[in-house]
SEFIMAR-634534 format. One record per residue (C-alpha): residue in three letters; x, y, z. Coordinates in steps of 0.001 Angstrom, whole numbers, plus 500000, padded with zeros to 6 digits. Each point is the difference from the previous one (the first is absolute). Layout:
# residues N
AlaXYZ...
END
This chain:
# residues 894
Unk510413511664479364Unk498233502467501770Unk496724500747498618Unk496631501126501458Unk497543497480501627Unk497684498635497818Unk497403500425502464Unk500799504434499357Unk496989500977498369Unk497601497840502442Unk501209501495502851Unk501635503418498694Unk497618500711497344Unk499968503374498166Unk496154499284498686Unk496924498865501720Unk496593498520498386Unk497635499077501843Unk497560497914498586Unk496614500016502095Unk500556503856500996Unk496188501046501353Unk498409502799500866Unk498478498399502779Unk501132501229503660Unk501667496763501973Unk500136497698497057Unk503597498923499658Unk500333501004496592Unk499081503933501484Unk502242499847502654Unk502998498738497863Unk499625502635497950Unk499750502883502649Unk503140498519501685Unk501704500382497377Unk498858503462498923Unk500034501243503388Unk503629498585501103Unk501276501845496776Unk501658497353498112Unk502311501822496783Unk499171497235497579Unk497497499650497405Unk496544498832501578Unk497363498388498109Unk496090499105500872Unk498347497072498247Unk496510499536499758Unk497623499950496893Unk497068501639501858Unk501911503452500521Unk501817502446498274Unk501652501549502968Unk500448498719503708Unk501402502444503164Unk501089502309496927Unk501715497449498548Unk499889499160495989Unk498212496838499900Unk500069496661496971Unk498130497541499883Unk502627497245499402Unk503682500004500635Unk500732499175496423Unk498854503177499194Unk502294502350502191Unk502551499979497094Unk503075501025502651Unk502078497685501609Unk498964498609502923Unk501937498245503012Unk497529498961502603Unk496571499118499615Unk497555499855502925Unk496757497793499774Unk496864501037502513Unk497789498187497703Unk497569496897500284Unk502045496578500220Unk498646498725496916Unk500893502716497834Unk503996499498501076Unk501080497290497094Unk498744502339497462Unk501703503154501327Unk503128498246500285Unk500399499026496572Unk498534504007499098Unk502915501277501939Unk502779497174498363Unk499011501686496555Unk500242503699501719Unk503721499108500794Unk498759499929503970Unk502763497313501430Unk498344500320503842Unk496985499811501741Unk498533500492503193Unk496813497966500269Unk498355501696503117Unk496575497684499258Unk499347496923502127Unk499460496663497685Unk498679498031502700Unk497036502800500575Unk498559499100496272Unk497784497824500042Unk500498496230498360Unk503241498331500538Unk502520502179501031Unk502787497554499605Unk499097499907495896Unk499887504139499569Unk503506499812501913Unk501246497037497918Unk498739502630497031Unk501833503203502008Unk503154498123499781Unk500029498123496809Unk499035503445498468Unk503082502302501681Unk502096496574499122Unk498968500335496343Unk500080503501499075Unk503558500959502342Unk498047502162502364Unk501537499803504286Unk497004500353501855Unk500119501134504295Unk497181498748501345Unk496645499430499600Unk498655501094503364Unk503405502829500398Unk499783502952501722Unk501865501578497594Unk503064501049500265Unk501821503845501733Unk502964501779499218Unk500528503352501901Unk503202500346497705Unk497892500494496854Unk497296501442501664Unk497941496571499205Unk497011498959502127Unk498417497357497776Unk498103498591502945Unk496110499883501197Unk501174500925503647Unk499609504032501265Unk503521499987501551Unk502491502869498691Unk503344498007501001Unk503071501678500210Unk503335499506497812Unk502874497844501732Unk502104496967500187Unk497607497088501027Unk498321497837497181Unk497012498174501488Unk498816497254498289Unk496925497796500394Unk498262497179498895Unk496339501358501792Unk498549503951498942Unk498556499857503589Unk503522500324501623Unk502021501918497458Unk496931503050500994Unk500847499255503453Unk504054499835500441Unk499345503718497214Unk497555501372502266Unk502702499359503182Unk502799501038497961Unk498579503430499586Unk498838500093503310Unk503652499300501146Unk501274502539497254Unk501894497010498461Unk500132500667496456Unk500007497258497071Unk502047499574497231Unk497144497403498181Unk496752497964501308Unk499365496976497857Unk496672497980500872Unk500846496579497881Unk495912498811500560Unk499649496710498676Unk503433499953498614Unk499044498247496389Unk503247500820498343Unk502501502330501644Unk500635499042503614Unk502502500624502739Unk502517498717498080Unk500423502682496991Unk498522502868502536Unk502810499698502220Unk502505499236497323Unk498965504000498983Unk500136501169503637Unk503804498540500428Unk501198502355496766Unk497818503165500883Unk502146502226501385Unk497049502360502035Unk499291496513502201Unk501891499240503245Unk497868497717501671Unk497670497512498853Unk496748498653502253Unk497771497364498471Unk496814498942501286Unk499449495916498706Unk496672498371500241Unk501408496531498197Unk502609498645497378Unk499987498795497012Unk502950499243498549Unk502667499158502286Unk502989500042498262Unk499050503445498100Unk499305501746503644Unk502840498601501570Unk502187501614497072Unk498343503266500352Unk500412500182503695Unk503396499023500364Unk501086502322496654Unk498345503100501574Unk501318498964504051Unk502886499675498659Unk500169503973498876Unk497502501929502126Unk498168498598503361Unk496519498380499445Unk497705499500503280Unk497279497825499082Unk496636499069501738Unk498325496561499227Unk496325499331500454Unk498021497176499543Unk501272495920499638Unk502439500250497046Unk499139495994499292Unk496212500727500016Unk496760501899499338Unk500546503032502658Unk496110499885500889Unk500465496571501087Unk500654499304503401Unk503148497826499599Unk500930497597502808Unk502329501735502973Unk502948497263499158Unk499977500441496299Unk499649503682500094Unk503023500269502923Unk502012497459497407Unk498672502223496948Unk501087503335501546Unk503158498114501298Unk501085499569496038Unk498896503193498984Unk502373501786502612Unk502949498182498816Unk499383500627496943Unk500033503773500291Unk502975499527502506Unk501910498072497765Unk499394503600497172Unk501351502312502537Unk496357501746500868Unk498903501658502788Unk496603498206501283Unk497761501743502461Unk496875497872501344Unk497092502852500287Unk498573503041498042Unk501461502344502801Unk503495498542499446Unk500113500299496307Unk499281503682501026Unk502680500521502595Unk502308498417498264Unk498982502220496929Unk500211503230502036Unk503962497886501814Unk501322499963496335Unk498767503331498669Unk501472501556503005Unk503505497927499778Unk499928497806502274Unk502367497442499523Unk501672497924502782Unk503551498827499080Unk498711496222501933Unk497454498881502212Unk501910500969503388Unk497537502666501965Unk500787502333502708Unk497279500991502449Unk499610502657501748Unk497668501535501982Unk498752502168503230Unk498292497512501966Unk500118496299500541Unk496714499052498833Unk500411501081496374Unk503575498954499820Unk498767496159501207Unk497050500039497716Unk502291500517497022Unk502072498024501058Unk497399496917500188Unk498855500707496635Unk503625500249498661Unk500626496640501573Unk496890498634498972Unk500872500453495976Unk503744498898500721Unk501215503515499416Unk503566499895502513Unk500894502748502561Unk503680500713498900Unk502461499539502525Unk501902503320500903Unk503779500851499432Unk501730500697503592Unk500618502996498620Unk496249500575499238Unk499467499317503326Unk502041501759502021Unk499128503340497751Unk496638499594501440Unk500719499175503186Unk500639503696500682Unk496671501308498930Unk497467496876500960Unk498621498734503164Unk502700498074502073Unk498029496884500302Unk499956499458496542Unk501263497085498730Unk501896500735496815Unk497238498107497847Unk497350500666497634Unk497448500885500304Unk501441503264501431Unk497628501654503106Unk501003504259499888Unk498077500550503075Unk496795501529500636Unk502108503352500025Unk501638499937496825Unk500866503164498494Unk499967500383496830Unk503703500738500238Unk500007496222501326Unk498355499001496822Unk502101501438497649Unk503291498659501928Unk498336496541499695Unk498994500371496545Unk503861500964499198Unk501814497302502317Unk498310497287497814Unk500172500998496593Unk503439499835500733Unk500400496576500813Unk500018497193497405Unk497990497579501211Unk496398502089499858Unk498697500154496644Unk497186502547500636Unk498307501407502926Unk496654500373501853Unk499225503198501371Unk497098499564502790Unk498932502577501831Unk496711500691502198Unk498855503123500623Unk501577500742503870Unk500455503569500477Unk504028500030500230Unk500016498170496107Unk498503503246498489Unk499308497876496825Unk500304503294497824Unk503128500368500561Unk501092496696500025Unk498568499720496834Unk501583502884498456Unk503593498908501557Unk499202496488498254Unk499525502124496631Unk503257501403500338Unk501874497612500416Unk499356497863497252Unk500277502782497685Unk503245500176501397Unk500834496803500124Unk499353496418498137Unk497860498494503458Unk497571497256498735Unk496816500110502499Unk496079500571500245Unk497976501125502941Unk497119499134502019Unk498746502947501921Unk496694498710502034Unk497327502077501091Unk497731502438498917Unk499653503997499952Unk503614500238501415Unk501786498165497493Unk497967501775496721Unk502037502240499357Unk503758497942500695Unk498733497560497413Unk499056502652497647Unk503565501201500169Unk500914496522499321Unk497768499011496842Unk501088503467498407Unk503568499048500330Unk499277496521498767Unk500963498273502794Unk497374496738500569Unk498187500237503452Unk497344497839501728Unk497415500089502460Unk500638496612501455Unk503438497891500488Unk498199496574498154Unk499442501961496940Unk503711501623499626Unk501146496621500706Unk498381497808497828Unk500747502624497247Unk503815499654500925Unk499301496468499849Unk498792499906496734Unk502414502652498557Unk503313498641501595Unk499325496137498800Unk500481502257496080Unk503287499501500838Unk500277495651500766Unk497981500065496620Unk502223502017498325Unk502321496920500533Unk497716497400499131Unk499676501783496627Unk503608500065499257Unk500165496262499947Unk499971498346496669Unk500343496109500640Unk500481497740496952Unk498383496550499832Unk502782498442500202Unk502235499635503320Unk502596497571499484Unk497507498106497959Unk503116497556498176Unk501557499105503824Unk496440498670500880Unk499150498284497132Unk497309502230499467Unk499952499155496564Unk498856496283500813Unk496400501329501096Unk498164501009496654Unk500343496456498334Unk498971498561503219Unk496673502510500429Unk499849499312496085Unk499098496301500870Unk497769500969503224Unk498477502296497545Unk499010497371497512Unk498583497406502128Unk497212502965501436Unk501240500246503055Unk498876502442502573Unk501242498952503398Unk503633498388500384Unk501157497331502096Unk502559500603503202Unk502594498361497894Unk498849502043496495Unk499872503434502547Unk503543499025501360Unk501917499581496759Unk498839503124498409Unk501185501888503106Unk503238498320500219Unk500568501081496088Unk499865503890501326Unk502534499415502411Unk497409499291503176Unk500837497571502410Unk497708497454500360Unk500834496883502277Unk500768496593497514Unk497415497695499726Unk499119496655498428Unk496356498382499306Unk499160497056500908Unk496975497724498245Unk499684497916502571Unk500518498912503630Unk503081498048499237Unk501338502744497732Unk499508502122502617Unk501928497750502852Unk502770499101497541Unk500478504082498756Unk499605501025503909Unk503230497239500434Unk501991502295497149Unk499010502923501709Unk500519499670503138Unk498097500244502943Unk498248501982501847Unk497836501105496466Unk496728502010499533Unk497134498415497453Unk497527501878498184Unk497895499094497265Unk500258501026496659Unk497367500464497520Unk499385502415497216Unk496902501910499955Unk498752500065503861Unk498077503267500718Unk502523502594499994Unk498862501778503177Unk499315496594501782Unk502838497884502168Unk501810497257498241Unk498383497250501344Unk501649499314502746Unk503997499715501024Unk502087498009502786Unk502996501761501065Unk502695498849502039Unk499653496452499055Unk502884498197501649Unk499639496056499716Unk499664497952496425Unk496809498685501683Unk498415503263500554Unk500552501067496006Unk497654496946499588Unk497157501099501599Unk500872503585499403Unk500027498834495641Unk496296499029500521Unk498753502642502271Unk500906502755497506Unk498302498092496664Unk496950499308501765Unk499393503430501989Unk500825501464496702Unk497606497813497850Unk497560500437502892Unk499324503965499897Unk501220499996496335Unk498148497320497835Unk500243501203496389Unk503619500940500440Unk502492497230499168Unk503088499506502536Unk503512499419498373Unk501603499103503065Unk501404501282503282Unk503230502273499971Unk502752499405502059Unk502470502050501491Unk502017500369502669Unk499258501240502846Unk502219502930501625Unk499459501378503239Unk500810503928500125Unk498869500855503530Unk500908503783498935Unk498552500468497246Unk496954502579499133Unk497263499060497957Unk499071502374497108Unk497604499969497075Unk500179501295496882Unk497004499958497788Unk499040500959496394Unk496977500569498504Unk498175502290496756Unk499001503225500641Unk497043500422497483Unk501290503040499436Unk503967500654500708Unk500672496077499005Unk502196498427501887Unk500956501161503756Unk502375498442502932Unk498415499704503040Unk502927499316502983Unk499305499547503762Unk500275497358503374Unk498635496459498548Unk499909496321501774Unk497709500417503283Unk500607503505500747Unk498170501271496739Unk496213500055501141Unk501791501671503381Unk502156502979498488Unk497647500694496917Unk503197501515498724Unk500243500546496401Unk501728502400497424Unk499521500154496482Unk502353500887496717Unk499585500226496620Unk502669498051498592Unk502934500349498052Unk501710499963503217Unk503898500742500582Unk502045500063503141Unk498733503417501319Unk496145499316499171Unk500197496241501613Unk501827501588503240Unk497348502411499989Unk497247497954499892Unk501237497533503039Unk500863503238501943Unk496062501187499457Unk498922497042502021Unk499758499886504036Unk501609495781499411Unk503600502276498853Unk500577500824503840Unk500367496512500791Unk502466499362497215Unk502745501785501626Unk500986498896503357Unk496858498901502082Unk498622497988503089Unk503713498729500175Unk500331498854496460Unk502538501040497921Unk499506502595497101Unk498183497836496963Unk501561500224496587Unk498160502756498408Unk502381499857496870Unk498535496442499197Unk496468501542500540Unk500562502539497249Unk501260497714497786Unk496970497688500537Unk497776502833498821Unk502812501206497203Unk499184495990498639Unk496180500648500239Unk499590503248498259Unk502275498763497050Unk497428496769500321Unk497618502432499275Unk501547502134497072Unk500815496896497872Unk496867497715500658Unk497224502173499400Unk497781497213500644Unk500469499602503894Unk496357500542501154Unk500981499801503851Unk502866498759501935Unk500325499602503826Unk503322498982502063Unk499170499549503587Unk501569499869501649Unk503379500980499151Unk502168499203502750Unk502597502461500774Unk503039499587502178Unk503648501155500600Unk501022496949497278Unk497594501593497261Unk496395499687498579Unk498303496892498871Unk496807499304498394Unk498459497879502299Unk496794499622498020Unk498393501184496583Unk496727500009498349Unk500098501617496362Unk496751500452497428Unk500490500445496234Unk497596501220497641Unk500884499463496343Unk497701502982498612Unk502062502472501996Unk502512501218497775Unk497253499474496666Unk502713501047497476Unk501101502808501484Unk503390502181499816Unk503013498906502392Unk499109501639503232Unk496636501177499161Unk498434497844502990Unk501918502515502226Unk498910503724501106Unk503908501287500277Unk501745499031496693Unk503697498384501460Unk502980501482498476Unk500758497796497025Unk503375498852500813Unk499358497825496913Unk500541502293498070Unk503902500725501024Unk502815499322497762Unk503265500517498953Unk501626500810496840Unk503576499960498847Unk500601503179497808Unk502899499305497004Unk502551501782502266Unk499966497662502954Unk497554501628501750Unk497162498783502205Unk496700502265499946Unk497400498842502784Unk496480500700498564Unk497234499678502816Unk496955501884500768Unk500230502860501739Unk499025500266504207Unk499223502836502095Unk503208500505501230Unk501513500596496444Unk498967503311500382Unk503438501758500731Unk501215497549496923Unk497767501610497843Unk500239503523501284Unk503942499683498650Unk499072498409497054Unk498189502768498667Unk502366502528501711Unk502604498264497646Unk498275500083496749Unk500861502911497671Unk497540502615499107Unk499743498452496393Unk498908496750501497Unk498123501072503306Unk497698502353497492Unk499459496958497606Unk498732497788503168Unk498630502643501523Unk498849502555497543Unk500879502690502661Unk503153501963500607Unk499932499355503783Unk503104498889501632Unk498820497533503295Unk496733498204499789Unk497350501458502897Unk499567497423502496Unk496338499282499456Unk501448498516496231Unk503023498028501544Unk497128498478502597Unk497868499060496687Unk502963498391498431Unk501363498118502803Unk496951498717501731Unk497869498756497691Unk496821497184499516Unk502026497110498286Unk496282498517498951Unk499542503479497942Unk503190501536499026Unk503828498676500114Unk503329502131500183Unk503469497538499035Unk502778501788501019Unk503478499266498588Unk502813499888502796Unk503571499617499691Unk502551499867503139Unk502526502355500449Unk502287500746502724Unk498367498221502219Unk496326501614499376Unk497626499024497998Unk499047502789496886Unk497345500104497353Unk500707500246496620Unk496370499599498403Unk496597499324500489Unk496674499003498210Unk496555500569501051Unk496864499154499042Unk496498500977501444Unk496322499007499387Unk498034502981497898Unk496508500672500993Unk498329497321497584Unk501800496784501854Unk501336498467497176Unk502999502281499170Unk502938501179501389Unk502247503177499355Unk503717499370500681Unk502480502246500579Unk503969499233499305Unk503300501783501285Unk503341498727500193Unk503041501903501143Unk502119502044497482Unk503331497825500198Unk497971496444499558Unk498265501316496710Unk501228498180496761Unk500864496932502066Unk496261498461499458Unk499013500204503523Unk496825502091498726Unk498624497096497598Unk500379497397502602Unk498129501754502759Unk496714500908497875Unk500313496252498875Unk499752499387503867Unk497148502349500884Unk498198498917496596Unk500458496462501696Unk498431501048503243Unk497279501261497832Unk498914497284498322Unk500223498295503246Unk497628501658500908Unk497414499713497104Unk500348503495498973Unk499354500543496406Unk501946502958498488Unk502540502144501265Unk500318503864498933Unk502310502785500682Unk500100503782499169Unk503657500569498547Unk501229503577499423Unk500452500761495709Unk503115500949501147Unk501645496891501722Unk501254497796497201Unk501392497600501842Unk497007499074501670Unk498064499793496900Unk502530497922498271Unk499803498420502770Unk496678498910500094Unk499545499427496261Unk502396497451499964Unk497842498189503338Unk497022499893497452Unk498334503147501588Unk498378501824497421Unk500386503916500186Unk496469502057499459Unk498940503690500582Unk499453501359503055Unk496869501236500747Unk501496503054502006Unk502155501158497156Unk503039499517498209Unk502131500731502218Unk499660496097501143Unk499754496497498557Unk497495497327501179Unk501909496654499985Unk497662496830500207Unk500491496079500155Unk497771496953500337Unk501177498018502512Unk497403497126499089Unk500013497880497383
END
């Protein structure tokens, strides 16, 4: 149902106290104050302080109890200590938020027990606290400054938000420089209570934001950030810029490896939620300044152009450096230009103009390849030779992207005589540079929006043909790993638990002892390959030795002993079962791969996929995922690594079978999903050839305290789409309704769903007379954080295409432990009891999911519904808005 964020009166509030107001000039509680006085904000504005009677000409109390007016938004300036008790004074005063501006870890004593105090206090009494140590927050559409910082930002579409004060005054101060207006500033401080997560869930339904840029020092929560960032990417572009080790205190120098590895995970991460990521201060800026200005490149194809050779080439290198491909031209492209552009050019990018270019030249050029296809944007370089006459190249440029739809930005190097082109530029919005490396690693960052994009739209379930690989076999046999204490597996333990997810994994036997071993090698066949098998070795230490190869009965002999005794040699305390025994196959072609997984301490588990065996000290080659994984994600991640070239066709060897490698990786993320308690796992290598992939060799640690009692999937950062939870049902009629959860590409589904309702029924679900859903709603109910919220949809098949005829939803309210659902079902399926058995199904998911009571708001008017719920054991109350709606409420726990 469409209702306003919960979050409204923190961040749209229509009265202000702030408690710790001062007459002192430059304490924070003065400056607050005259911010808000000075920036003329409408609303009711309150000073607290018992030591005054009036502050900046402003009515002053000394408690916030005592203001006897409503109040939405509290501000506290005052001494950490003092914060417990004004918490619980503004609970009683009806006060639901609070800024907390004051520092905890500046009192003195323990910091960690007054912010134990802090939280158990807003906890307690209901009371959302941003902070302590915020900024504040700004809102230039209400006329709100409710910051310490001197900067008078202007109103607009970007919402900046930041986990450090220091930075939020900076991006402001360059925002206003760059006369790029604001549409909020939101410094989260320490972020106690309300983080990214419920900040951007705001941002994605406030209609004055466009763009979103978040500054992030570390994370967390995982799962909750991941949510937020992929719900708001998913509606409005986010750039983001990281600083600091996410896995680590930031003022610690972290080891180069482990920070490369750390920073790795954290990129795919934001990858994987369709964000923009820039690397530096100075690109969060540009890129800022690229959206505000609307520049969006259809791809990551780029056109250069230029008046000299030197600048051309040096964009060029830079473009090639970061990957960023020089579109090939259309013949038609070509020959267009060919008329107007020196004759020795070679019909490539980057294009050379000539040290005489004109600007007619320019424009011609500009023109020719916005027509073709293949360019997704343009760069405009131009140096300031006397035939360019930058001004009026720069004013052509204007004109003809008011004229026309021509993606491009501009770098225009010099000095004095390109001031006033780029002027003409900036005031027309268009982005332009000073130097090629900056407008290129600006398109860099801004065209790879677009491969996120994709990465975002895939929803994965756990589950990929888990039945066909006896998938199903794996939990009772980590069940009995699990109960014996285990931590590291043997080569035949690893082996097995691979081959249940559908991994190939050469067959092996173990032999006890040297006559075992000959007699096994004799049912085998030779030639075989030995290696020894015992649980518990040191995970990142070699087995113990192997003999590979081995092709006499005699050999296996001394090859049985050599492998027990090197391995009881470097390995005394850890007991040998036996030596494994496999065949040995020869594949002269093949390419040796690893893939590796290991626990993020923050993001949980990630894939890491790149050249194994011998060459993987040489190539250092490695790309990392966050799993679930499907088709598109594993493809993508092989393709990220410089070992994918020689999969295809290479050195003379035939193109490898990069199907079987995606599968490999399909069978290790849904490894992952469904045993929470894989602590690390290593294949290398995986040996890849034009037959298919086989796990040549496989280490795997468990750790039993890993999944602690935890929710199904919680041990993951990206919740998989719960295929579990699909069904069918056979209505009385014959029949068959599909009920699944909904996926991002039900979003045309839905659009016609609620296109088809009547107005009676679309105003009961929606309790709004519009006809079609805005897309910014169809995005929320489509894509949405299975972990927090779930959306069943009810599909029948008809003609050929598939229809919905209900759905029920259900998401988490601000307190964790409830949900509010929301039901509709299709005017001809009413009064067939398709309406009771989907809120049986979402209250199933609920209690799934440990939530404890489920509540609606029901219009007094819709009967139905009511009956409806009354007869599901909801019981109907009062609403607190008025009577114009019923509260319906069920415990969903005994």
């Amino acid at each position: 149902m469409l209702r306003t964020h919960y979050l409204h009166s923190l961040l749209e509030p229509k009265s202000l106290a702030i408690i710790g107001a001062s007459e002192k000039e430059g304490s924070i509680g003065h400056v607050i104050l005259r911010n808000i006085l000075a920036n003329g904000f409408k609303g009711k504005v309150w000073a607290v302080n018992p030591r005054h009677d009036q502050i900046l000409g402003q009515a002053c109390v000394p408690a916030v109890d005592q203001i006897g007016s409503r109040v939405d938004l509290a501000i506290v300036t005052t001494a950490p200590r003092t914060i417990p008790l004004i918490i619980e004074q503004c609970s009683k005063a009806g006060v639901q938020n609070l800024i907390v501006v004051s520092n905890p870890a500046s009192a003195a004593g323990s910091s960690a027990t007054l912010e134990r105090r802090i939280r158990d206090a807003a906890r307690n009494f209901g009371v959302r606290i941003l902070g302590p140590k915020s900024l504040g927050i700004l809102r230039p559409c209400i006329s709100l400054n409710a910051t310490f910082t001197e900067i008078a930002a202007l109103p607009g579409d970007l919402a900046l938000v930041t986990q450090s004060g220091a930075m939020c005054a900076a991006v402001l101060d360059w925002a206003t420089m760059n006369k790029i207006g604001v549409s909020s500033a939101v410094a989260l401080g320490a972020a106690m209570d309300v983080d990214f997560g419920e900040i951007l869930d705001y941002l994605v339904s406030d209609e004055r934001t466009r763009y979103i840029l978040l500054h992030v020092e570390r994370v967390r929560n995982a799962r909750k950030f991941m949510s937020a960032l992929r719900s708001a990417a998913r509606v409005k572009p986010v750039i983001l810029f990281k600083s600091g080790n996410h896995g680590a205190d930031p003022f610690i120098e972290p080891a180069t490896e482990r920070a490369e590895l750390d920073d790795a995970v954290f990129d795919a991460a934001v990858s994987r939620a369709g964000v923009v990521r820039v690397q530096s201060i100075s690109q969060l800026f540009h890129a800022a300044q690229a959206l505000a200005s609307g520049f969006h490149p259809r791809g990551n194809q780029l056109a250069i152009i230029s008046n000299g050779t030197g600048p051309a080439a040096m964009a060029a290198d830079c473009a090639r450096s970061l990957d960023i491909p020089l579109p090939e031209l259309a013949p038609d492209t070509v020959s267009a230009m060919k008329k107007f552009v020196p004759h020795d050019w070679a019909g490539r990018v980057p294009i050379d103009l000539g040290g005489d270019a004109t600007p007619e030249r320019y424009l011609q050029a500009i023109q020719a390849l916005a027509q073709d296809p293949s360019v997704d944007a343009i760069l405009v370089v131009l140096s300031p030779i006397a035939m360019a006459q930058p001004k009026a190249v720069a004013a052509g440029i204007v004109d003809l992207v008011r004229n026309q739809r021509i993606t491009l930005c501009c770098c225009f190097m010099g000095g004095g005589q390109v001031t006033e082109a780029r002027r003409i530029l900036e005031d027309a919005g268009i982005p332009v540079f000073l130097t090629p490396d900056t407008v290129i690693e600006l398109f860099h960052s801004i065209s790879k929006y677009y491969q996120n994009q994709k990465l975002l739209l895939q929803t994965p379930g756990a589950s990929h043909d888990l039945e066909r690989a006896g998938a199903n076999n794996a939990k009772p046999l980590m069940d009995a790993l699990l109960g014996e204490h285990r931590q590291v597996l043997s080569g035949m333990e690893t082996r097995t638990l691979l081959h249940s997810f559908g991994i190939s994994v050469p067959p092996a036997m173990v032999a006890h002892n040297a006559t075992e071993a000959m007699f096994i090698t004799e049912q085998i066949g030779l030639p075989v390959d030995m290696k020894v098998d015992a649980p518990n070795l040191p995970f990142a230490a070699e087995d113990g030795g192997s003999w590979l190869n081995i092709a006499s009965i005699d050999a296996v002999r001394l090859a049985f002993q050599d492998v027990v005794d090197t391995a009881r040699r470097r390995f005394l305390d850890a007991p040998v079962n036996g030596v494994a025994i496999e065949a040995h196959r020869s594949r002269p072609q093949g390419r040796e791969l690893m893939i590796r997984v290991f626990r993020d301490p923050v993001f949980g588990p990630v894939i890491s996929f790149g050249a194994g065996g011998q060459h993987r000290e040489v190539f250092r080659d490695r790309a990392v995922a966050l799993p679930p994984l499907n088709r598109f994600l594993a493809r993508n991640l092989i393709d990220s690594t410089r070992v994918a070239k020689t999969l295809h066709e290479f050195h003379g060897l035939p193109a490898a079978d990069v199907h079987s490698v995606e599968n490999t990786l399909l069978g290790v993320s849904n490894m992952i999903c469904e045993l929470p308690w894989i602590k690390e796992l290593e294949i290398n290598p995986l040996i890849v050839d034009e037959n298919g992939a086989v796990a040549a060799h496989a280490r795997m640690a468990i750790d039993h305290t890993l999944d602690a009692g935890r929710g199904r999937y919680a041990h993951m950062a990206i919740h998989p789409y719960p295929a579990h939870l699909c069904r069918e049902w056979p209505m009385r009629d014959g029949t068959v309704i599909t009920v699944r959860p909904v996926r991002p590409e039900d979003a045309t589904l839905k659009q016609e769903f609620v296109n088809g309702l009547s107005d009676e029924a679309r105003y009961f679900r929606f309790m709004d007379s519009t006809r079609e859903l805005p897309p910014s709603l169809i995005v929320r109910f489509t894509q949405v954080d299975y972990d927090r919220e779930m959306v069943l949809l009810a599909t029948v098949r008809q003609d050929g295409k598939e229809r919905q005829v209900g759905s029920a939803r259900y998401t988490q309210t601000p307190d964790g432990e409830s949900v509010e659902f929301a039901l509709a079902i299709d005017d001809r399926w009413q009064k067939c009891g398709l309406g009771r058995r989907l809120m049986g199904a979402i209250m199933d998911c609920a209690r799934e999911k440990s939530y404890r009571t489920m509540v609606g708001d029901v219009l007094s008017d819709n009967q139905k519904m009511l009956r409806l719920m009354t007869s599901l054991g909801f019981s109907v109350l009062p609403h607190p808005e008025g009577t114009s709606m019923k509260r319906v409420v069920k415990q969903l726990q005994e």
